[in-house]
N, C-alpha and C positions, 0 to 999 in steps of 0.2 A: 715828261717822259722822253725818254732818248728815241734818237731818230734811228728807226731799224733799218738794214737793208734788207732786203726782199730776202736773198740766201741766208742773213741769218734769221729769220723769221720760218722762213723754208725747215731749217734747221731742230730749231727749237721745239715743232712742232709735232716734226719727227721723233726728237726724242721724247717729248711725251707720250703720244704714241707708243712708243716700244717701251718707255719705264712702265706704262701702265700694264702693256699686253705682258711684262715680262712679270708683275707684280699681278695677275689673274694666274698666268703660269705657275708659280711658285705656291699660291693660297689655294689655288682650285685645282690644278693640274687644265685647265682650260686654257686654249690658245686661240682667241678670236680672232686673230691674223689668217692664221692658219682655219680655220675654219668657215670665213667667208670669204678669203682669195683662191684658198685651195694651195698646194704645195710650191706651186711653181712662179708663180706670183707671190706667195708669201717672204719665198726666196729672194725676188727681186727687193721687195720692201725691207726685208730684214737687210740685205746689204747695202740701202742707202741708209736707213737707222746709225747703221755702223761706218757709214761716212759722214754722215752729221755730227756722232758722236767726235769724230776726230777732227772735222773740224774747229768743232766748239773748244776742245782741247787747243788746239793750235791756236783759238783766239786768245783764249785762257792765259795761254805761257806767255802768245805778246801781251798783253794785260800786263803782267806782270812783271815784264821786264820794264814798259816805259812807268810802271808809278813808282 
């Protein structure tokens, strides 16, 4: 197995997290984020989801340029 760094583990995890919470969202109408941070803390959480997402992206495209 490849050697992770720590952000991107950070990362990944996060976005599971939020694929899942987004995927209770859409089948249940339920938001466990939101219901056991409460709104102001979910806020905080949902905008690092959405910086992990972008970075994962940015790894992505370098991926992709050096193969």
């Amino acid at each position: 197995m490849k050697n992770y760094h720590v952000l991107d583990l950070v990362a990944v995890i996060l976005l599971l997290i939020g694929g899942l919470n987004w995927g209770l969202v859409g089948l249940f109408n339920f938001n466990p984020i939101m219901s056991i941070f409460g709104a102001g803390l979910a806020r905080f959480i949902f905008t690092f989801v959405g910086i992990a997402a972008v970075y994962r992206i940015i790894l992505w495209a370098r991926s992709k340029k050096s193969a």
